[in-house]
C-alpha positions in Angstrom: -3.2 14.5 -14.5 -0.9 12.8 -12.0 -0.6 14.4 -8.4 2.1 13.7 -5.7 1.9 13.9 -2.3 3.8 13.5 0.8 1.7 11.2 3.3 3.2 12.3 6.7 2.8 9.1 9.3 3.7 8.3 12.8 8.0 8.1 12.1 7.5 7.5 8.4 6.9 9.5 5.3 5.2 7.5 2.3 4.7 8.9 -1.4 1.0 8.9 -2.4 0.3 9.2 -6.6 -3.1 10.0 -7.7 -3.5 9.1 -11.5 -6.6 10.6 -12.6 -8.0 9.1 -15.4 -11.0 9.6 -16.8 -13.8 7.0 -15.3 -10.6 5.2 -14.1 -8.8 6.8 -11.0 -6.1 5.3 -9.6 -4.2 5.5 -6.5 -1.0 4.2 -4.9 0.8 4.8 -1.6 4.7 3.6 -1.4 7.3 3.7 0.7 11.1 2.4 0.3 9.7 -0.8 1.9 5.8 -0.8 0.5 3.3 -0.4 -2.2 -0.4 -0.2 -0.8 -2.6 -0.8 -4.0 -6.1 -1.2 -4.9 -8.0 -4.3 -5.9 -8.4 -3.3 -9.5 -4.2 -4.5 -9.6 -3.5 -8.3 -9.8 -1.2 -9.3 -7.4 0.7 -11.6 -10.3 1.7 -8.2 -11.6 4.0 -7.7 -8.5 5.7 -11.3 -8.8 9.0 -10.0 -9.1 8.5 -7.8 -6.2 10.8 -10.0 -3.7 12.2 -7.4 -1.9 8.9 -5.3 -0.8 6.4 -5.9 0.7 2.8 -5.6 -1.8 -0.3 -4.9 -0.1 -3.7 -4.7 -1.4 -6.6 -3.4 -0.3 -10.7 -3.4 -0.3 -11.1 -0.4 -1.2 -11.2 3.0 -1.1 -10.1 6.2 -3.4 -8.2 8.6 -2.0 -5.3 8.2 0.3 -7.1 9.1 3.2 -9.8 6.0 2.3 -7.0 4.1 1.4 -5.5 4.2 4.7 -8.2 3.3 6.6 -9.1 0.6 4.0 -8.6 -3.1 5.1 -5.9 -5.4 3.9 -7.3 -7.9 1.5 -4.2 -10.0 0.4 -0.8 -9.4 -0.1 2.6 -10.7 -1.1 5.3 -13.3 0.8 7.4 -10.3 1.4 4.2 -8.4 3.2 3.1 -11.8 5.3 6.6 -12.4 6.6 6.9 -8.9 7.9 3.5 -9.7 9.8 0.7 -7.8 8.2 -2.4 -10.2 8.1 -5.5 -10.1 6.3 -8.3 -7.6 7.7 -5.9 -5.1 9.5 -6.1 -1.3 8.3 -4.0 -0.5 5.5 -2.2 2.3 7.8 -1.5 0.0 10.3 0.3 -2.7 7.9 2.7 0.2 6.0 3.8 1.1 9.6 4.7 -2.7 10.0 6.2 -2.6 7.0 8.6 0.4 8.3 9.7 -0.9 11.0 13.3 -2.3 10.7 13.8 -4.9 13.0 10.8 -7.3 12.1 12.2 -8.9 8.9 
């Protein structure tokens, strides 16, 4: 089963996508400008992402969780626009938003 939902922020809507797999659930939250991802990914996987900024994070399941989770690593992209390691993962997609800090 695959559910998608719109994650209303402050001056932004994201895409959340639940994957539900058995023993295996999996969770994303993007934007035009963002992917917020779990630890289970391996950054390598988003090499090619150039353009957008990859963030991962500790933990959580569900996109509430996940955006409260703290940011554990992410791409160039992601450090350039200024998210930093530790922050909430809510806090660093509204970073990420924002147009004028590239």
């Amino acid at each position: 089963m695959v559910e998608i939902k719109s994650i209303q922020l402050p001056d932004t809507s994201l895409l959340g996508m639940h994957l539900h797999l058995p023993g295996y659930p999996i969770d994303l939250i993007m934007s035009t400008k963002a992917i917020l991802v779990q630890q289970m990914f391996d950054l390598t996987y988003f090499q090619k992402a150039n353009d957008i900024a990859i963030i991962q994070i500790e933990g959580g399941h569900g996109f509430a969780s996940m955006l409260a989770s703290k940011v554990c690593a992410m791409n160039e992209y992601a450090r350039k626009r200024h998210v930093k390691i530790g922050m909430s993962a809510k806090e660093a997609l509204l970073i990420c938003e924002k147009e004028d800090n590239a």
